[in-house]
C-alpha positions as a printed NumPy array, in Angstrom:
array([[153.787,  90.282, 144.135],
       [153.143,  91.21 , 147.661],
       [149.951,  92.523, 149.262],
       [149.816,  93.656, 153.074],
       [146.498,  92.748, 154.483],
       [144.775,  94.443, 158.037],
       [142.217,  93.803, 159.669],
       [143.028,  90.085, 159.058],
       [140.22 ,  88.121, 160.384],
       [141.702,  84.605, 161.248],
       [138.568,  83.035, 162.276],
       [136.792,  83.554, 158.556],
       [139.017,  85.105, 156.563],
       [142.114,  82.709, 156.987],
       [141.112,  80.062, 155.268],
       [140.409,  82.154, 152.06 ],
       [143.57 ,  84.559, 152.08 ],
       [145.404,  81.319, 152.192],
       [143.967,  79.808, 149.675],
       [144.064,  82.505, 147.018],
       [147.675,  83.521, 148.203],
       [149.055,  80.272, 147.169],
       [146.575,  80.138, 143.725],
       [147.645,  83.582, 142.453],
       [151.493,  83.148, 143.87 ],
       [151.281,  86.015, 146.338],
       [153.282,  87.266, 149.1  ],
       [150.745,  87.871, 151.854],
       [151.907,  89.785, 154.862],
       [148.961,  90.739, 157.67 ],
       [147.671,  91.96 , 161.277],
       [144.838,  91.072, 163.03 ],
       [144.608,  95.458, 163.701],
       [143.119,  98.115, 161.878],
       [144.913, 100.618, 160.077],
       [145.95 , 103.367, 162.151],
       [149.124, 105.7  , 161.993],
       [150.549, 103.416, 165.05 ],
       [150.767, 100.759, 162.715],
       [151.281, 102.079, 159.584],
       [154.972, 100.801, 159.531],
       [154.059,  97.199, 158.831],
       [153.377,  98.146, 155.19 ],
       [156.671,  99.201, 154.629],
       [158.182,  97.34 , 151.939],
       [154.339,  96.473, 150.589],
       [152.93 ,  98.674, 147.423],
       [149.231,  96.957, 147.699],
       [147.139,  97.087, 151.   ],
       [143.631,  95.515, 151.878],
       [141.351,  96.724, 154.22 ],
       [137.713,  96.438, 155.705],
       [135.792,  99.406, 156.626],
       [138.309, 101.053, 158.771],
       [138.255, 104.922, 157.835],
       [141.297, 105.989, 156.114],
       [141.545, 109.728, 156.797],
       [144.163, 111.472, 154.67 ],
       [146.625, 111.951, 157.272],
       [147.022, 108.055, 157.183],
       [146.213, 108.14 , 153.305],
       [150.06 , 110.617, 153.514],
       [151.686, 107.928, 155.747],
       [151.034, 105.245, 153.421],
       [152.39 , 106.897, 150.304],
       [155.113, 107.73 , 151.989],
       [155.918, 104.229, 152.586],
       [155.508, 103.594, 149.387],
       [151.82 , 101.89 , 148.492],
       [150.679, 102.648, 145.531],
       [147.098, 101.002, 146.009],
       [144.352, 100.512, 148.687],
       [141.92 ,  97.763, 148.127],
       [139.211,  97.749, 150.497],
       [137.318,  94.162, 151.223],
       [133.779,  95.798, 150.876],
       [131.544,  97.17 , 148.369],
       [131.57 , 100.816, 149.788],
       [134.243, 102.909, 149.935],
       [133.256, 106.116, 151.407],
       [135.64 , 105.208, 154.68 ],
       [138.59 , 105.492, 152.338],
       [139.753, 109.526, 151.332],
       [139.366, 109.687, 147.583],
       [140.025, 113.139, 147.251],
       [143.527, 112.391, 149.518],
       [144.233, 109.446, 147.167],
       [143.564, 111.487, 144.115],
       [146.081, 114.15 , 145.184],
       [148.656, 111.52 , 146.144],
       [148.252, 109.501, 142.989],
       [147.727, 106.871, 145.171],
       [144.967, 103.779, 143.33 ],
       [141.728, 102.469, 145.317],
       [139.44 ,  99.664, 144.702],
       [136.331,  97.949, 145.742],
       [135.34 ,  94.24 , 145.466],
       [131.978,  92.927, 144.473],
       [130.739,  89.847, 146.127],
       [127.155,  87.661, 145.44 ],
       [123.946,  90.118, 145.737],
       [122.29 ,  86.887, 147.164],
       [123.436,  87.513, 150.439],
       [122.386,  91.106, 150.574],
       [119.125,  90.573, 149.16 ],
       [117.829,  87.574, 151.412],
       [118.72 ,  89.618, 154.435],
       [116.521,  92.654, 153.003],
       [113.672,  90.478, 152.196],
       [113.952,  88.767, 155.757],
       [114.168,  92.435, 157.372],
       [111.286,  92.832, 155.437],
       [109.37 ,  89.955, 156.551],
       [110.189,  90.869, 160.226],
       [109.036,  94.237, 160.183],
       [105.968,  94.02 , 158.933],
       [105.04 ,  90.593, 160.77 ],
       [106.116,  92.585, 164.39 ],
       [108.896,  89.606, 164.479],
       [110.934,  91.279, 167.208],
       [107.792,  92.085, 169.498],
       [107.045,  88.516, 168.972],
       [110.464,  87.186, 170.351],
       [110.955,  89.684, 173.042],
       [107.581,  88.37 , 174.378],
       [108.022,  84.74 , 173.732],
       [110.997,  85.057, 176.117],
       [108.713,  85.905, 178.451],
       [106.089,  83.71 , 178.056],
       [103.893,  85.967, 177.245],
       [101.742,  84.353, 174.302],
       [ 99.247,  87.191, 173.839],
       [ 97.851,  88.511, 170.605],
       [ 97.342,  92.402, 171.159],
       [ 99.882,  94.355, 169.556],
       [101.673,  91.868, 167.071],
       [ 99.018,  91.794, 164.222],
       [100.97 ,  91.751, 161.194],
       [100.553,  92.436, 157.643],
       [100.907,  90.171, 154.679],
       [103.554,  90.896, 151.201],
       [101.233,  90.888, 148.594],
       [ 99.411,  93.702, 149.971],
       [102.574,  95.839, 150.242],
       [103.718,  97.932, 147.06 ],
       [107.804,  98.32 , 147.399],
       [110.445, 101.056, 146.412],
       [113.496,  99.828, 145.297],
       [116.077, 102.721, 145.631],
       [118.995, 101.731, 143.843],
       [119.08 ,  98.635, 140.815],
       [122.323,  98.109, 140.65 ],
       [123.378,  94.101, 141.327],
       [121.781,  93.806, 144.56 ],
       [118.641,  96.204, 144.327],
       [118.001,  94.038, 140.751],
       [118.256,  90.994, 143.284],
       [115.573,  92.042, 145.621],
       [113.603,  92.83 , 142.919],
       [113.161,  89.845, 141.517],
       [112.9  ,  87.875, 145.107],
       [110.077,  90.095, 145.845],
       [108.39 ,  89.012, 142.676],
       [107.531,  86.037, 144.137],
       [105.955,  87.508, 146.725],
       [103.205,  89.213, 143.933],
       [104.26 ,  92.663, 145.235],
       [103.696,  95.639, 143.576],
       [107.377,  97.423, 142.828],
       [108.533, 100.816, 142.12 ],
       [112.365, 101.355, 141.214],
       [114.423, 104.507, 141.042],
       [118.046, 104.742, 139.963],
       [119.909, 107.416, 138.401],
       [121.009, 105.22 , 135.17 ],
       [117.19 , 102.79 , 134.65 ],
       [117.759,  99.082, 133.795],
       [116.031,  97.566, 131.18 ],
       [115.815,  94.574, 132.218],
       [114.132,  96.091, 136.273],
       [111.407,  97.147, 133.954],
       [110.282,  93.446, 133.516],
       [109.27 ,  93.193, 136.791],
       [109.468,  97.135, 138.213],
       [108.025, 100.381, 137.415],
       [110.684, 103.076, 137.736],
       [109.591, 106.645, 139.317],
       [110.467, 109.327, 140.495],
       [111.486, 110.094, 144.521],
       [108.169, 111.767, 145.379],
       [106.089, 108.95 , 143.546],
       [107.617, 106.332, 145.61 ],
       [107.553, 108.042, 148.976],
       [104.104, 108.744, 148.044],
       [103.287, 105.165, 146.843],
       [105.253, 102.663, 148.443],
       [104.407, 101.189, 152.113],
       [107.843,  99.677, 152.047],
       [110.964, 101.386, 150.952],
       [114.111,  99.727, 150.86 ],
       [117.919, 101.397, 150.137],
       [120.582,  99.78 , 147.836],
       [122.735, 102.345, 147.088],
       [126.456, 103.591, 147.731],
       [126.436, 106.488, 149.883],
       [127.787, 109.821, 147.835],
       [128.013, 113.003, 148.699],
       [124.71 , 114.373, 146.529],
       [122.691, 111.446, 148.145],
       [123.584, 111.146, 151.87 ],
       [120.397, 111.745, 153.868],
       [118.534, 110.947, 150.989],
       [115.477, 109.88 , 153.766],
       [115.424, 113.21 , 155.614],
       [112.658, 114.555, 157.475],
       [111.158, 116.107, 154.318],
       [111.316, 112.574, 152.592],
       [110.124, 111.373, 155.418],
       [107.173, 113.732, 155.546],
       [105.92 , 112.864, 151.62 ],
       [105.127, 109.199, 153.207],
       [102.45 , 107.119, 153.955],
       [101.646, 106.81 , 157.441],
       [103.132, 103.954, 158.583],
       [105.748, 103.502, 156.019],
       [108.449, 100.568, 156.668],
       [111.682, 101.414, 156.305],
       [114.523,  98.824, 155.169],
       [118.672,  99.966, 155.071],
       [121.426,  96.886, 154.082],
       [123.427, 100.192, 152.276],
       [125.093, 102.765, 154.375],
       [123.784, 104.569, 157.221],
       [124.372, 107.54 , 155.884],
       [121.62 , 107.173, 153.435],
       [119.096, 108.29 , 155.868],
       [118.928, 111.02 , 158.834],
       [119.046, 109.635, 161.647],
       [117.564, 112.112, 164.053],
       [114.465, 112.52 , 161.286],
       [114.251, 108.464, 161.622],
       [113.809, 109.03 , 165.372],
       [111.469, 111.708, 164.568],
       [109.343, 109.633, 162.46 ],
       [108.919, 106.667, 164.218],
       [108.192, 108.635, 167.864],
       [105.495, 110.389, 165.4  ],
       [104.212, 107.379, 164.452],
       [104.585, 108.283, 160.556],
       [107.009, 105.607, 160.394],
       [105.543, 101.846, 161.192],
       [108.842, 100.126, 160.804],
       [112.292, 100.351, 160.333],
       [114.776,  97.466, 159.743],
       [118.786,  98.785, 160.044],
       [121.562,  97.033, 158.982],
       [123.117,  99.877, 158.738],
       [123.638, 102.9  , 160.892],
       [125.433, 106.451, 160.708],
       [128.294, 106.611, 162.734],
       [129.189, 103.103, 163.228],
       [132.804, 102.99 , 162.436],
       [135.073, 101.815, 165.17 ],
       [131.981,  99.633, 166.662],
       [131.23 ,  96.94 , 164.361],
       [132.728,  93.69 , 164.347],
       [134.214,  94.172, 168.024],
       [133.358,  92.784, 171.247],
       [131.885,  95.709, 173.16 ],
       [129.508,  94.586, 175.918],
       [131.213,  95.925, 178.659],
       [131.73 ,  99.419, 176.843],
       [130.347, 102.64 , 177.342],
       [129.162, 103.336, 173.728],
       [128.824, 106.914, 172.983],
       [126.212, 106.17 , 170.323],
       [122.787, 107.315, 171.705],
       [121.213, 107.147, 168.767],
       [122.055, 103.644, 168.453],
       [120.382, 103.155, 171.744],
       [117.36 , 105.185, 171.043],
       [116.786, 102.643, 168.118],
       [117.306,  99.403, 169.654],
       [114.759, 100.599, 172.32 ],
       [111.524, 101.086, 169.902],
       [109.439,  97.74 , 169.734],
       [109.397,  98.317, 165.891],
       [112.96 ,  98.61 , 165.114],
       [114.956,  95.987, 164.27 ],
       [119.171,  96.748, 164.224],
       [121.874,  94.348, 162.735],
       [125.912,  94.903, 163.305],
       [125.85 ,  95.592, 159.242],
       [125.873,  91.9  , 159.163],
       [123.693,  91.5  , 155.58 ],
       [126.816,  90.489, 153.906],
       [128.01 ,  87.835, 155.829],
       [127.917,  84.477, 154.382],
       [130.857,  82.098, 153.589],
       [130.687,  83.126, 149.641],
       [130.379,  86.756, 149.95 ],
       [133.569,  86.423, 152.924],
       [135.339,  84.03 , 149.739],
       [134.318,  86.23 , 147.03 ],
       [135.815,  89.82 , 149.067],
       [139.044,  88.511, 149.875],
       [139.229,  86.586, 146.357],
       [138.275,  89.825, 144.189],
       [140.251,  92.403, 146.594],
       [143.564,  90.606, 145.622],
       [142.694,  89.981, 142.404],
       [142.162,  93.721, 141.608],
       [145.667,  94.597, 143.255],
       [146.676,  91.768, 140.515],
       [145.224,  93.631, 137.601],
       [146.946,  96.683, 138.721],
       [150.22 ,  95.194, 138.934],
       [149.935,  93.454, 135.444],
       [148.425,  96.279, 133.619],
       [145.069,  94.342, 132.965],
       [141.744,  96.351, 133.515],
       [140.3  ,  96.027, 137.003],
       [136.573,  95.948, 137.126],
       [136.907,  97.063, 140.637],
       [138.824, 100.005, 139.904],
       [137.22 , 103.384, 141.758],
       [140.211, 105.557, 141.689]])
């Protein structure tokens, strides 16, 4: 069969495309560039695409039917850059991939860990020799009691790393877990903004939950609250963010993820003009730390997104069920 791959990253991706191209006997075609309508050509003759994160609008979601693909694959666990409701209408399939929550999880914990231990005030002033104490007093895991919103795979994961840490956790999820109950308390939304000085996100971002940390949310916390995101930006407002931690209500806040990042990520952009002032905003507090949604990145979670993207396109072509089927 033949897949058409963009976004092809030869520097970590190669190796893996390559590999599983010549195990699965596929015909891999690719570009280094996003998806756009400039290049939407080069999937002629292709019925199967993979992608990354680039937003597929449904203008572009049109183009590609009409050049005949039947299925969009993206390489990530969200989806919400890719039109379902275009893809629907067209009749056009999309997937997901799943890769190991390990990588997702450690990165939490360590935002964790960083917030509440003042890590980047601590570097920023190392740099500068300056070895003083005031100011970068931090606070110690045990003591913290955690909400854990979302237990699917990698929520479950941080739960039971921050077990070891002899924290207290609260849980909340739409469809509960049995087995989260071993070592987490489920509640409700207001208990846990209530309750928890940490709150962490783990969930795909959906239309009844985007801004799910607004300024009301927000408001229900404990002063001081630490705020972790390795989801989707979207999860949380980002103006009531800024808000919270000019306020002081928020202590902490450690971003993977941010609204509005598409077309920035994974780019060389130093010498840009970004017109992201929120982004700046947030870089500038002394008790925010942001990532370039980098959580993910390890070489098995890289192996296991191009490995499980083809082999959904696979199951589609064969008629076998694809556990990474969304549409």
């Amino acid at each position: 069969m033949k897949i058409f791959v963009y976004s092809y990253r030869e520097f970590d991706e190669a190796q893996y495309f390559q590999q599983f191209a010549e195990e699965f006997g596929i015909d891999l075609g690719f570009t280094t560039e996003d998806p756009a309508p400039e290049n939407a050509e080069l999937a002629a003759g292709y019925e199967y695409l993979s992608i990354i994160t680039t937003k597929i609008d449904a203008a572009l979601m049109q183009r590609f039917h009409d050049l005949g693909v039947k299925m969009i694959s993206t390489r990530t666990i969200g989806y919400d850059h890719v039109d379902l409701d275009a893809a629907k209408r067209l009749g056009m399939h999309v997937s997901n991939v799943s890769y190991s929550p390990e990588c997702v999880a450690d990165y939490t914990v360590m935002l964790m860990l960083m917030s509440i231990r003042k890590m980047k005030r601590i570097m920023q002033r190392e740099e500068l020799n300056d070895f003083s104490l005031p100011g970068i007093q931090g606070r110690e895991m045990p003591d913290m009691t955690v909400g854990v919103l979302g237990t699917g795979r990698i929520g479950r994961a941080v739960i039971r790393d921050l077990t070891g840490f002899g924290c207290r956790i609260y849980a909340y999820d739409k469809y509960e877990d049995d087995d989260v109950r071993e070592h987490a308390e489920y509640a409700d939304l207001d208990a846990i903004f209530r309750e928890c000085d940490i709150i962490t996100l783990h969930m795909p971002l959906l239309k009844d939950n985007r801004h799910i940390i607004g300024a009301d949310a927000i408001a229900k916390m404990k002063d001081g609250v630490v705020l972790i995101n390795t989801a989707r930006g979207g999860l949380i407002d980002t103006k009531a963010l800024i808000e919270g931690i000019e306020s002081g209500k928020v202590g902490a806040a450690g971003l993977d993820v941010i609204e509005d990042e598409f077309g920035m990520y994974y780019f060389d952009r130093k010498s840009d003009v970004l017109a992201k002032r929120d982004l700046y905003i947030l870089r500038g507090f002394p008790n925010v730390t942001v990532t370039p949604h980098m959580a993910f990145y390890t070489d098995r979670s890289v192996s296991d997104m191009v490995r499980n993207s083809l082999l959904s396109c696979i199951c589609r072509e064969t008629g076998k069920e694809d556990p990474w089927r969304v549409l």
